[in-house]
VEXDREN-497063 format. One record per residue: residue number from 0; residue in one letter; z, x, y of N, C-alpha, C, O in turn. Coordinates in Angstrom, 1 decimal. Each point is the difference from the previous one (the first is absolute). Layout:
# residues N
- i | aa | nZ | nX | nY | caZ | caX | caY | cZ | cX | cY | oZ | oX | oY
- NUM | a | Z | X | Y | Z | X | Y | Z | X | Y | Z | X | Y
...
# end
This chain:
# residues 77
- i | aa | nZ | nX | nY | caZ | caX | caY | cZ | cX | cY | oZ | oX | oY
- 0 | x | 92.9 | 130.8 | 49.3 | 0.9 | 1.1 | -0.4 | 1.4 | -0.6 | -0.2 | 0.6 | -0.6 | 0.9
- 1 | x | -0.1 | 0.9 | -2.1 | 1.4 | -0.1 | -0.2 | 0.9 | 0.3 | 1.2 | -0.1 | 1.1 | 0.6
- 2 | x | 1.2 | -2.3 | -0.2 | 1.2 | 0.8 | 1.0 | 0.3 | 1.2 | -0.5 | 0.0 | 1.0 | 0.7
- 3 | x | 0.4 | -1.0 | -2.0 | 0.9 | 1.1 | -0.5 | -0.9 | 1.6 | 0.3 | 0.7 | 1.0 | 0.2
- 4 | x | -2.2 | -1.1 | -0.3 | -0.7 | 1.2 | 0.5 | 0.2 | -0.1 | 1.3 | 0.6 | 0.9 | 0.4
- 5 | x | -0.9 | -1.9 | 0.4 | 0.4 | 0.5 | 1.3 | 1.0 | 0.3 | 0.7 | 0.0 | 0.4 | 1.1
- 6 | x | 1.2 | -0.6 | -1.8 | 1.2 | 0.4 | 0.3 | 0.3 | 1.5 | -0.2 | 0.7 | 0.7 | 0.6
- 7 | x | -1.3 | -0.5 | -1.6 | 0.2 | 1.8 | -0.9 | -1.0 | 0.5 | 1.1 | 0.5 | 0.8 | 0.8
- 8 | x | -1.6 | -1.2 | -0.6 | -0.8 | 0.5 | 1.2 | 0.5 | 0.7 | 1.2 | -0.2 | 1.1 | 0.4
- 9 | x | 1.1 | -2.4 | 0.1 | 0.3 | -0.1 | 1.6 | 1.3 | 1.0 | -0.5 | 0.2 | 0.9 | 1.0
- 10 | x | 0.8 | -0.6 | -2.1 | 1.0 | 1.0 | -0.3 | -0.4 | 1.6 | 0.2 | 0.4 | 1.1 | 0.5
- 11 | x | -1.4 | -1.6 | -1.4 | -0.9 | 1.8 | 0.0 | -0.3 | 0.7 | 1.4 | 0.5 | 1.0 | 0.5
- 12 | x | -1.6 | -2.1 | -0.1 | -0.4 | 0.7 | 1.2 | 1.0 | 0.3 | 1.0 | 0.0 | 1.0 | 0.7
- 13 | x | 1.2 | -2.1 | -0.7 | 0.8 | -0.2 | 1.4 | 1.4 | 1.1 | -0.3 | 0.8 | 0.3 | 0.9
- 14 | x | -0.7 | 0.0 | -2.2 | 1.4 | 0.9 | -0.6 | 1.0 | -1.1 | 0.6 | 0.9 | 0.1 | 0.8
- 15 | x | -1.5 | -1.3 | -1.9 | 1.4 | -1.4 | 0.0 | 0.2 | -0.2 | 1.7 | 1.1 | -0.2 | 0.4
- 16 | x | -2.1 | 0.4 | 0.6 | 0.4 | -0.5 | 1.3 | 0.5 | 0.7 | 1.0 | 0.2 | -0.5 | 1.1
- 17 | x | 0.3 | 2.1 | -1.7 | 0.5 | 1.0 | 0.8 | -0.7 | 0.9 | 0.7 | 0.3 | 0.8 | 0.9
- 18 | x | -1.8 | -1.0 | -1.4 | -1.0 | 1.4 | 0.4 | -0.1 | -0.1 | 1.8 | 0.6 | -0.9 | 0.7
- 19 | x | -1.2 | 1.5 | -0.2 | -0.1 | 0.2 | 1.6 | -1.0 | -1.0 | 0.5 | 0.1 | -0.4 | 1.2
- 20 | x | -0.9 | -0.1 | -2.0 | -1.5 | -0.9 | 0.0 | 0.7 | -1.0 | 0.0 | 0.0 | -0.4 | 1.2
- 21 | x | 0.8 | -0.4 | -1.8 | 0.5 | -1.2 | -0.4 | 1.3 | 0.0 | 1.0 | -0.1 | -0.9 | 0.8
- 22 | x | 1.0 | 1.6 | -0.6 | 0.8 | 0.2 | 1.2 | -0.4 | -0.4 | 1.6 | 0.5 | -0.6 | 0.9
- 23 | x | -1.6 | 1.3 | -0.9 | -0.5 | 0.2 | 1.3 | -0.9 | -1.0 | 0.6 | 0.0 | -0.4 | 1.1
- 24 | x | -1.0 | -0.1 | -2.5 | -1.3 | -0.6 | 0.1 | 0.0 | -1.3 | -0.7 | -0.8 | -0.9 | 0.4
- 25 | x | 1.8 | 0.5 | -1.5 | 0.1 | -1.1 | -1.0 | -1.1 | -0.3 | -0.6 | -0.5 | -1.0 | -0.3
- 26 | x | 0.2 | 2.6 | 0.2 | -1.5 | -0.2 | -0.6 | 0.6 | 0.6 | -2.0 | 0.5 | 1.0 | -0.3
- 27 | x | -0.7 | -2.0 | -0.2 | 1.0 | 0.0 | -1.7 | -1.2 | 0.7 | -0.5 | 0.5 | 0.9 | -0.5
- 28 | x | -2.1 | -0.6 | 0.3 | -0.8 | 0.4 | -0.7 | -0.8 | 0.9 | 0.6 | -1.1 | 0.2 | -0.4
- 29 | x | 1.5 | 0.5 | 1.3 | -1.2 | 1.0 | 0.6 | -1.3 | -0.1 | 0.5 | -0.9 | 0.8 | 0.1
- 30 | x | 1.1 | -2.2 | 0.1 | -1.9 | -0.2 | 0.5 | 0.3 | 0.5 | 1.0 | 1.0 | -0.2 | 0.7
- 31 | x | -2.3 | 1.2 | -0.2 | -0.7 | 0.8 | 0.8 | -0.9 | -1.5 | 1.3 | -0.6 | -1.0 | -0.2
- 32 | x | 1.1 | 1.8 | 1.4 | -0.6 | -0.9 | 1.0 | -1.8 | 0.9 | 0.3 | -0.1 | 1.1 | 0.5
- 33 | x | -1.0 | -1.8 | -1.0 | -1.2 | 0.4 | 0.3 | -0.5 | -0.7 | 1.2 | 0.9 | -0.4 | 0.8
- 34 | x | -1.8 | 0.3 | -0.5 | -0.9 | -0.3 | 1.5 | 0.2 | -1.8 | 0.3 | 0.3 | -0.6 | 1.0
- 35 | x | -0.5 | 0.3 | -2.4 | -0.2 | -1.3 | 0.0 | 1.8 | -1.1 | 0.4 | 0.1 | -1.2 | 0.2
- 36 | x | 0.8 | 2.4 | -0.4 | 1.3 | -0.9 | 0.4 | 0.6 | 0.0 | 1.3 | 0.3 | 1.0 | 0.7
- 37 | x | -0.1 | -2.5 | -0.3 | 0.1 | -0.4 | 1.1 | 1.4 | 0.3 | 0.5 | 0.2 | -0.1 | 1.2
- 38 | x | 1.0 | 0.6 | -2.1 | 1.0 | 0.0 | 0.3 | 0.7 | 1.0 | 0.3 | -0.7 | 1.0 | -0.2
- 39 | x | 2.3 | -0.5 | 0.9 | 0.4 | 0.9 | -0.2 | -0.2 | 1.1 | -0.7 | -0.5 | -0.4 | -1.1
- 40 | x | 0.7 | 1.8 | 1.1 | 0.0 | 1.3 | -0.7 | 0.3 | 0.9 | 0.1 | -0.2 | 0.5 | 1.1
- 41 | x | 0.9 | 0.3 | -2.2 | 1.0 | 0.8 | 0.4 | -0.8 | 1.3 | -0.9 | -0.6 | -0.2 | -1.1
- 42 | x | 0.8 | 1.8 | 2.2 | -0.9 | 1.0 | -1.1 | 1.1 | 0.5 | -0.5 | 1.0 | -0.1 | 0.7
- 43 | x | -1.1 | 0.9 | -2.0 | 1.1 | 0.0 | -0.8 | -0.8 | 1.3 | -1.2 | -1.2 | -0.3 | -0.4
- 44 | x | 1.9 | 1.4 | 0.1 | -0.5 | 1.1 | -0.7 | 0.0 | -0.4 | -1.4 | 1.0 | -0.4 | -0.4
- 45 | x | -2.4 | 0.5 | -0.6 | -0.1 | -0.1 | -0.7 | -0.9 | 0.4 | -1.3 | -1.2 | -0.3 | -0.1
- 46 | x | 1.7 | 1.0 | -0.8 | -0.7 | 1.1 | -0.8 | -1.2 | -0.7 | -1.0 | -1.1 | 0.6 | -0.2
- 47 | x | 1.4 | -2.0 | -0.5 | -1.4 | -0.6 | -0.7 | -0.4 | 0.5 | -0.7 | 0.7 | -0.1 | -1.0
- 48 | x | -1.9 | 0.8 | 0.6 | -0.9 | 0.8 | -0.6 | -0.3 | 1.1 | 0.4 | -1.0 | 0.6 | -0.4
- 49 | x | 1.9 | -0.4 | 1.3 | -0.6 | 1.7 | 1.1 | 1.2 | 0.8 | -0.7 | 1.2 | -0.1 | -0.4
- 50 | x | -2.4 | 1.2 | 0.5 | 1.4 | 1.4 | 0.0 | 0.6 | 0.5 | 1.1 | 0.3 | 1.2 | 0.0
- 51 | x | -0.2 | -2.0 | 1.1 | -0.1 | 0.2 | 1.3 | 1.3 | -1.4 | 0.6 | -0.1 | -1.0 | -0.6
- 52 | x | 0.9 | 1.0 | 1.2 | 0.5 | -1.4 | 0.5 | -1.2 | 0.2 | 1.2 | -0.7 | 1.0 | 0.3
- 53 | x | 0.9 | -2.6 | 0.0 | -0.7 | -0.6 | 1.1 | 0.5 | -1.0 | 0.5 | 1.1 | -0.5 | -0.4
- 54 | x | -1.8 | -0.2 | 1.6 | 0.9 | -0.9 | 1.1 | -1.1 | -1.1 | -0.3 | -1.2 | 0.2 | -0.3
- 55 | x | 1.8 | -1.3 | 0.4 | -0.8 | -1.4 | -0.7 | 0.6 | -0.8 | 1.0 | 0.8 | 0.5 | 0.8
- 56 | x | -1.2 | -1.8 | -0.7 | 0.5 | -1.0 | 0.9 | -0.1 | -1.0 | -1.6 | -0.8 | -0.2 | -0.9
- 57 | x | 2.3 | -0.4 | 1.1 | 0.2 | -1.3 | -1.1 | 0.2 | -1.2 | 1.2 | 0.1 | 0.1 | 1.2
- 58 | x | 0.0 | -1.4 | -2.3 | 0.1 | -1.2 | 0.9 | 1.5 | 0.0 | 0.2 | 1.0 | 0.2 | -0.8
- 59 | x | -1.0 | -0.6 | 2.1 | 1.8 | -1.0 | 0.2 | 0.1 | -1.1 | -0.1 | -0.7 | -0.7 | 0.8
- 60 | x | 1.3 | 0.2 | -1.3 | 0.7 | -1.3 | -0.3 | 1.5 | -0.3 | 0.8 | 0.9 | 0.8 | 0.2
- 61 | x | -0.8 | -2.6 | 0.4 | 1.2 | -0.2 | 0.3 | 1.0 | 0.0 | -0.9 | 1.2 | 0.2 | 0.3
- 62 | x | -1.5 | -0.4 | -1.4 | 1.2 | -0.1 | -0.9 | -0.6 | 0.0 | -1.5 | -1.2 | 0.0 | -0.3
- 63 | x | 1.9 | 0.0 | -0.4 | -0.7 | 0.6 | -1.8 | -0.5 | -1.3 | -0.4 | -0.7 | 0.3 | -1.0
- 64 | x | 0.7 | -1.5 | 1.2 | -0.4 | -1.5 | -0.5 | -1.8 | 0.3 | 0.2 | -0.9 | -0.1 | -0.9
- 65 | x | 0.7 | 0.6 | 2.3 | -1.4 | 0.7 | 0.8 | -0.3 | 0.6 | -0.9 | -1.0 | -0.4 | -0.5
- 66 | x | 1.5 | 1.3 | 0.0 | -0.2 | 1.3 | -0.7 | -0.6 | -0.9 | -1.6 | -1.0 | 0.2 | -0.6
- 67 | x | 1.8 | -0.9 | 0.4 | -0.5 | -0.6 | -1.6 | -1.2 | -0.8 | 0.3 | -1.0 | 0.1 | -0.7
- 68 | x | 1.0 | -1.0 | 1.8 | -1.1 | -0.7 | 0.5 | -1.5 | 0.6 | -0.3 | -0.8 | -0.4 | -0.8
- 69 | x | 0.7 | 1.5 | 1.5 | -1.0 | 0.9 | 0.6 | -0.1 | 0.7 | -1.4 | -1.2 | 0.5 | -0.1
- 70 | x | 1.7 | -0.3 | -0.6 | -0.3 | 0.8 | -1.5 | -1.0 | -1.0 | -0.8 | -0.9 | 0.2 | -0.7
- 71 | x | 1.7 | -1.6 | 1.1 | -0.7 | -0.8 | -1.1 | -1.3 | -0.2 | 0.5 | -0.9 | -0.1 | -0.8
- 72 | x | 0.7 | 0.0 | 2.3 | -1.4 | -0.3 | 0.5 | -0.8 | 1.8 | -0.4 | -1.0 | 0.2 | -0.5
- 73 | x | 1.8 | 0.5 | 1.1 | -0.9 | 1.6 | -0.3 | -0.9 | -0.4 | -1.5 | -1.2 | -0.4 | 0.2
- 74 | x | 1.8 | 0.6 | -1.5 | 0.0 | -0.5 | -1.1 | -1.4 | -0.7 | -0.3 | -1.0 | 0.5 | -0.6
- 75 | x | 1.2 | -1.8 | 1.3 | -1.2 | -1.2 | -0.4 | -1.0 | 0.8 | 0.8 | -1.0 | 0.3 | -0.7
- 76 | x | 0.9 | 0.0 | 1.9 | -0.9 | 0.6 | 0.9 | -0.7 | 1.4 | -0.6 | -0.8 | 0.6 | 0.7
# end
């Protein structure tokens, strides 16, 4: 994947790095923490495809480098 998509990516999801997820979590893309992740997680309300909000657990990250890291492995995986 082009940097330049994954930069527009990590803007979108993260509202350029301001959003509460990326503040809180340095999580730049919204990945969702499932069963299988070993790490930190923070639950955080969020609407998706529901007509409903809901409470989700995303991954935490030490710092946004993690955050790009972990996208690129999500990705291949």
């Amino acid at each position: 994947i082009l940097p330049s998509i994954t930069i527009g990516q990590a803007a979108l999801e993260s509202g350029w790095g301001t959003s509460v997820l990326s503040t809180k979590a340095n999580n730049l893309f919204g990945i969702k923490a499932n069963s299988t992740w070993k790490g930190n997680k923070i639950s955080m309300k969020t609407s998706e495809y529901y007509n409903q909000t809901i409470v989700d657990a995303f991954r935490v990250y030490p710092n946004k480098n993690a955050s790009l890291i972990d996208y690129e492995n999500f990705l291949v995986e």
